[in-house]
C-alpha positions in Angstrom: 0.0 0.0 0.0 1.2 3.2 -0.3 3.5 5.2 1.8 2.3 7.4 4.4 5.6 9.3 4.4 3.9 12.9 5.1 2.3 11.3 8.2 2.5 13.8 10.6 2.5 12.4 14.0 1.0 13.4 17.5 4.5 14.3 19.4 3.1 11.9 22.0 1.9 10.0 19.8 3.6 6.1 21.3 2.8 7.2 25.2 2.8 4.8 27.7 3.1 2.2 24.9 6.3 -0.5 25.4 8.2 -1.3 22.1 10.2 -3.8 21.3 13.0 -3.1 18.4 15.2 -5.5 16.9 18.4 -4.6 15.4 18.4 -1.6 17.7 22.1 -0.7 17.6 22.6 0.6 14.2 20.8 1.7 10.6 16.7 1.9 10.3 16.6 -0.3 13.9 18.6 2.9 15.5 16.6 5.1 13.9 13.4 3.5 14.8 14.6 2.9 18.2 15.2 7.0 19.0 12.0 8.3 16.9 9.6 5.9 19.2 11.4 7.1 22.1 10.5 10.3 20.9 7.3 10.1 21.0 6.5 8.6 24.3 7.8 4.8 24.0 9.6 2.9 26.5 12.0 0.8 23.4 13.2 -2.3 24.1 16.5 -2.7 22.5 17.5 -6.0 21.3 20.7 -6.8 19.3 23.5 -8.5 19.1 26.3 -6.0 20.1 25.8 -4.6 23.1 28.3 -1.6 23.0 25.6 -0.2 19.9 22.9 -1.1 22.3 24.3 1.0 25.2 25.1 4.1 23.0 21.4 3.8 21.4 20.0 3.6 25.3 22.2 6.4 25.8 20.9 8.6 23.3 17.7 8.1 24.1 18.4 9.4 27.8 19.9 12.3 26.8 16.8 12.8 24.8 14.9 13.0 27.9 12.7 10.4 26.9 11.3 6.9 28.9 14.1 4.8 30.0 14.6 2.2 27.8 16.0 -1.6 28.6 18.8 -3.3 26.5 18.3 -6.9 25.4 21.2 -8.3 24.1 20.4 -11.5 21.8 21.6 -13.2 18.5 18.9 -14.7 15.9 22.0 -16.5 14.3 22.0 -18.7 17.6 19.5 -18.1 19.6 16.5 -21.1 20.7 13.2 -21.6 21.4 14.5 -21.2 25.0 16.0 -18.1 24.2 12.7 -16.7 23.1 10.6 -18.2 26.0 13.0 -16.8 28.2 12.6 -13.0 26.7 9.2 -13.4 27.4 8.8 -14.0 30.7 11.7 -11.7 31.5 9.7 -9.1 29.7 6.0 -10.0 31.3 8.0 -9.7 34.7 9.8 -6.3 33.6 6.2 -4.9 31.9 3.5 -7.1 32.1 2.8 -6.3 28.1 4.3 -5.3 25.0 2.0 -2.7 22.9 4.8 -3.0 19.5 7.2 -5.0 18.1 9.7 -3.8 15.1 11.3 -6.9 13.5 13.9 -5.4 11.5 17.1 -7.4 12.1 17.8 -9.0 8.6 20.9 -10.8 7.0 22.0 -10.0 3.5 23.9 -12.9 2.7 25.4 -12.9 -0.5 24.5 -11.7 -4.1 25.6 -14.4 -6.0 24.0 -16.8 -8.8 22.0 -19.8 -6.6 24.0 -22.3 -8.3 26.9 -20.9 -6.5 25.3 -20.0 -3.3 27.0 -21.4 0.3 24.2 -23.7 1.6 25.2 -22.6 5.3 24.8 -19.4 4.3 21.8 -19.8 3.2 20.9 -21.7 6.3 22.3 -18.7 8.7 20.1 -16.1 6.4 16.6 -18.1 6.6 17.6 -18.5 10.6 18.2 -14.7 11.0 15.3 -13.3 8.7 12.4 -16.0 9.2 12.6 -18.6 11.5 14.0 -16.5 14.6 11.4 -13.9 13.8 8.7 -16.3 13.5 9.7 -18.2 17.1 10.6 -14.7 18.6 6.5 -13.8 18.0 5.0 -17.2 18.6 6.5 -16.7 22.4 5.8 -12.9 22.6 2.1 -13.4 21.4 0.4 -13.6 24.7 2.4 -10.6 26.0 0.9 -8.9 22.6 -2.5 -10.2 23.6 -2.3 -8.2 27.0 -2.1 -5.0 24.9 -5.2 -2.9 23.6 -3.6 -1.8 20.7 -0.9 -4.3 20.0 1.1 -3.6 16.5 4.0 -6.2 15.1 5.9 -5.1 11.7 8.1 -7.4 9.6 10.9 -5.6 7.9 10.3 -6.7 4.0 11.8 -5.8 0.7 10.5 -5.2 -3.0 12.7 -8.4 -3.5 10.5 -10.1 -1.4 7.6 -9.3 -3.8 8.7 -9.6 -6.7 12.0 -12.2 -7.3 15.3 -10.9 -8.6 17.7 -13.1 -9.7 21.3 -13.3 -7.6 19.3 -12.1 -4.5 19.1 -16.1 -3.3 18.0 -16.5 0.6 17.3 -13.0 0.9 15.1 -12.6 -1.5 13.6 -16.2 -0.6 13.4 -15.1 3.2 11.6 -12.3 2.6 8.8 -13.9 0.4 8.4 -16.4 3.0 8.2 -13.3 5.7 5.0 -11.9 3.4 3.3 -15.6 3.4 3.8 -16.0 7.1 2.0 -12.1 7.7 -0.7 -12.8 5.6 -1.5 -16.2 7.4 -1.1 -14.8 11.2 -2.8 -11.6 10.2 -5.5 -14.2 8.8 -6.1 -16.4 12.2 -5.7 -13.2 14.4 -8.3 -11.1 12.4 -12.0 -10.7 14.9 -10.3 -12.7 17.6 -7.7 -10.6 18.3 -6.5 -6.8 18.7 -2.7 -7.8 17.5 -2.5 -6.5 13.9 0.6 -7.6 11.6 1.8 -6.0 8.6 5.1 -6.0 6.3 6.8 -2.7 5.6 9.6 -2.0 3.2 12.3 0.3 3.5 12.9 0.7 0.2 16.0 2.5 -0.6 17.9 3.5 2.5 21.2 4.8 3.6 22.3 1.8 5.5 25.5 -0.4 6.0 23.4 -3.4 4.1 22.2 -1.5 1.2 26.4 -0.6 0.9 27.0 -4.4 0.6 24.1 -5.1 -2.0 25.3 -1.9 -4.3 28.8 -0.8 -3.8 28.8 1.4 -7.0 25.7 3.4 -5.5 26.2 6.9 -4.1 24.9 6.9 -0.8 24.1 10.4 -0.8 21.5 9.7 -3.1 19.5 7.8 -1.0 17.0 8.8 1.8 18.6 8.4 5.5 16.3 5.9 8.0 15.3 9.2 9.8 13.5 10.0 6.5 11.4 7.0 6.4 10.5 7.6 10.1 6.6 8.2 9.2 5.9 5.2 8.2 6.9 3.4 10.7 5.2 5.6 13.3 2.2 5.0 11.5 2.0 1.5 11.4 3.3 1.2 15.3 0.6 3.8 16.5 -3.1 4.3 16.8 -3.8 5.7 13.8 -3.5 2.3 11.9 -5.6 0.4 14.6 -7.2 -2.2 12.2 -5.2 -2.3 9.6 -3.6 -6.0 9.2 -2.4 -8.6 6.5 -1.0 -5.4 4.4 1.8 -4.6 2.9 3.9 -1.3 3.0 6.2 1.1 1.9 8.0 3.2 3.4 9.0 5.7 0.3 7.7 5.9 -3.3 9.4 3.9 -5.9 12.5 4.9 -7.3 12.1 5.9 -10.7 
């Protein structure tokens, strides 16, 4: 659907509301991390590098706004456990959790799939898909215990439309559309949890360096740009809107 990037948001828009980011410590997850802070979140921080994770918290307290809380994890390794652990450590901390950002993605290579690593492979699917899938399975009831719960998947317009080269990410991606539209499906009139993809689209970000080398960066819109969106879909003005798919900036022509 289309963008909403001239959303112009209630300063206090995220109040009282606890927010869970992945991929906190760097790129659109940093971004996303401060701007919900900004308007009224208490962010959970979740990465895997927790010196990014302390500087994010610390920018948000110099901000003035909500204290946050740092949770360190890696998707690459981490187990159903893992997850069921987060959870009750999080129902303990705050009793709920009103939004949940999945954004931490793999790029794994750009190569043809004949040639692609099949642990590689393996790793992206774990990082990009299955982790996020397990991570909101054991977060659901603490979703469930919010009014107004919101949970975005990070996509891509390679997970819409195939490109060739773009192997498990591309793949991962598809497969994090399917699994939206199918939770979105069994949570629609029994549930206030609403579940929606949004894509970046072209971003100034250490991944989007990796995919294009040759690209000038400076032509690209920083993740502070493509804030709207994202505030959109994590606050009250998109209460019943599920199973949908977003963008987060027009097309590039």
């Amino acid at each position: 659907m289309s963008c909403k990037i001239d959303y112009q948001p209630a300063s206090n828009l995220l109040e009282n509301r606890v927010v869970l980011v992945t991929g906190a410590g760097d790129g659109i997850g940093r971004a996303a991390a401060l701007t919900y802070a900004r308007h009224g979140a208490t962010v959970i921080l979740l990465g895997r590098t927790i010196a990014k994770l302390e500087r994010v918290y610390d920018e948000i307290e110099a901000a003035g706004g909500p204290q946050p809380a740092i949770f360190p994890l890696n998707f690459e390794g981490a187990t159903l456990k893992d997850f069921h652990d987060m959870a009750e450590t999080l129902d303990k901390e705050f009793g709920r959790l009103d939004g949940l950002l999945h954004n931490a993605s793999l790029l794994g290579r750009i190569t043809p799939f004949e040639q692609y690593n099949p642990e590689l492979w393996e790793q992206v699917m774990q990082v990009n898909i299955n982790g996020p899938i397990w991570m909101t399975q054991a977060l659901l009831p603490l979703l469930q215990q919010s009014a107004d719960a919101s949970v975005i998947f990070t996509s891509s317009s390679v997970g819409r439309k195939g490109r060739a080269y773009w192997g498990a990410y591309s793949v991962s991606k598809f497969a994090t559309e399917g699994f939206v539209e199918v939770l979105a499906d069994e949570l629609e009139n029994q549930s206030t949890v609403r579940v929606n993809t949004l894509n970046p689209g072209a971003t100034r970000t250490q991944m989007r360096r990796a995919a294009y080398p040759g690209e000038d960066p400076l032509t690209l819109r920083t993740p502070e740009e493509i804030m709207p969106t994202y505030l959109w879909l994590m606050g009250p003005d998109s209460t019943g809107v599920s199973g949908q798919k977003f963008d987060a900036q027009p097309p590039r022509v």
